[in-house]
C-alpha positions as CSV (number, residue, x, y, z in Angstrom):
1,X,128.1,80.0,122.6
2,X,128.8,81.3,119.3
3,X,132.1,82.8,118.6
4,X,132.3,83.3,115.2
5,X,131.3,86.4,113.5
6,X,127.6,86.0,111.5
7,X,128.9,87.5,108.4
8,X,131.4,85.2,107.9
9,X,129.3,82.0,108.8
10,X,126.8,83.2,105.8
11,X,128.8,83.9,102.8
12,X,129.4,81.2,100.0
13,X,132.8,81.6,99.9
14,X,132.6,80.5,103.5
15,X,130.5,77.6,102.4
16,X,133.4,76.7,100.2
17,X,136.0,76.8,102.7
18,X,134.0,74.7,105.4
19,X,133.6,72.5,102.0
20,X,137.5,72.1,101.4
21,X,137.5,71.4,105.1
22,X,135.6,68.9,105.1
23,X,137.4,67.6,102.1
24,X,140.4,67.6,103.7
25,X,139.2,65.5,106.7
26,X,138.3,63.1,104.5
27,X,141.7,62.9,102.6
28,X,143.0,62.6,105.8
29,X,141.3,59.6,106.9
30,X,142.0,58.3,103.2
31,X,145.7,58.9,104.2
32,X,145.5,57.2,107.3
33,X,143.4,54.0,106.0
34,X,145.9,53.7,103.0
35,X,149.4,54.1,105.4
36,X,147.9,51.5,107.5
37,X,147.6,49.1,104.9
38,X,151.4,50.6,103.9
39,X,152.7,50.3,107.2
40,X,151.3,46.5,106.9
41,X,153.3,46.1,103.9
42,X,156.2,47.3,105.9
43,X,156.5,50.9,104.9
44,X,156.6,54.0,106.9
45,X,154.5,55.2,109.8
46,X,154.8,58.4,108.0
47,X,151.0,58.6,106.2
48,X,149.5,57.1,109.1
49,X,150.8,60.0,111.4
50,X,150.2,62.7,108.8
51,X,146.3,61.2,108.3
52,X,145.7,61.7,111.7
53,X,147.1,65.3,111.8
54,X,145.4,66.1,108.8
55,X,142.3,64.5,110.3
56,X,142.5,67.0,113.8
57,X,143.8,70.2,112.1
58,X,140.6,70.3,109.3
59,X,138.8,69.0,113.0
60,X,140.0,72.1,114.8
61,X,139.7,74.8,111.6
62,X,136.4,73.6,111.2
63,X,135.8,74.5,114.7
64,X,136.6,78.1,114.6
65,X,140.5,77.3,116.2
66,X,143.7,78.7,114.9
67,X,145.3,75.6,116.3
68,X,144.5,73.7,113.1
69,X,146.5,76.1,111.1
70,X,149.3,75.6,113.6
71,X,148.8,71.6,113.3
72,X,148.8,72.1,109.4
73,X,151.9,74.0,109.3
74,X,153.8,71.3,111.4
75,X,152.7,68.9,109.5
76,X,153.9,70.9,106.0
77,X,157.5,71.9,108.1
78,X,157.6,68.1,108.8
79,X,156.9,66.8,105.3
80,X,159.6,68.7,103.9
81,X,161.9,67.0,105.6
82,X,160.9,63.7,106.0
83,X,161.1,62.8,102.4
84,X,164.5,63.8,102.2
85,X,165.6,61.7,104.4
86,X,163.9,59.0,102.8
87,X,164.9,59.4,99.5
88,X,167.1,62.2,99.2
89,X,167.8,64.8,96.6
90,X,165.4,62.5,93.9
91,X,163.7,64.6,92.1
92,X,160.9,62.0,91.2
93,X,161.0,60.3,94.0
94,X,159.9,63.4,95.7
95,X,157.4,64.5,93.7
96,X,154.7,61.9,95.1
97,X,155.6,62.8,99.0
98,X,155.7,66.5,98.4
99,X,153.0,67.5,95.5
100,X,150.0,66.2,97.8
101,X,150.5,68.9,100.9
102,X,151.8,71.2,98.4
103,X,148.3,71.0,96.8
104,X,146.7,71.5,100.3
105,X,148.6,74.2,101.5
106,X,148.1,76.6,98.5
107,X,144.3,75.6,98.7
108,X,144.6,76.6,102.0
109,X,146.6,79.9,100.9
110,X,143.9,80.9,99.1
111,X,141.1,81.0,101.7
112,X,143.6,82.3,103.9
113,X,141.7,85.9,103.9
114,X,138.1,83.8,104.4
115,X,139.9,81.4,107.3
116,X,141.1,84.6,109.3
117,X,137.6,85.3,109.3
118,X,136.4,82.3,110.5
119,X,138.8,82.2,113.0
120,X,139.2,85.5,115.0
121,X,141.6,86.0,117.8
């Protein structure tokens, strides 16, 4: 059964935002893949963990579920802190754990009005 309203199923901008969706799934599974071969190298579990959430939140936004935006914002709340305990107050050192959500998050700011569509309730 359909739950999603037909207006916002047809409109390009939609388009676009299923689009980023997808492109976020597959960053996600980019993330994954690439902190497995970290975590081989004997990094963190971090990227692995946050491919896979990326992976089910685009999953469940694609869907039509609120839930993904819930996942996504855990995932943002738990980035923030996890590279400060990592490497602390470095400016630089930061800027690679931090800029890549921060990316994804304003992206996802901006269809924000086109995602509350998508997903009623």
């Amino acid at each position: 059964m359909d739950t999603h309203a037909s207006p916002a199923r047809r409109t390009p901008v939609t388009r676009l935002f299923l689009a980023f969706l997808l492109c976020m799934g597959v960053f996600g599974l980019t993330v994954f893949l690439l902190g497995g071969w970290l975590l081989w190298l004997g990094g963190t579990p971090y990227y692995m963990l946050a491919g896979v959430v990326l992976m089910v939140a685009a999953w469940l936004m694609g869907r039509g579920r609120r839930g993904g935006v819930l996942l996504f914002g855990a995932l943002l709340a738990f980035t923030l802190v996890w590279p400060l305990y990592e490497v602390g107050l470095d400016g630089w050192a930061l800027i690679p754990r931090l800029a890549w959500i921060g990316v994804l998050g304003l992206v996802l700011l901006a269809f924000w009005p086109v995602a509350r569509a998508w997903m009623p309730g």
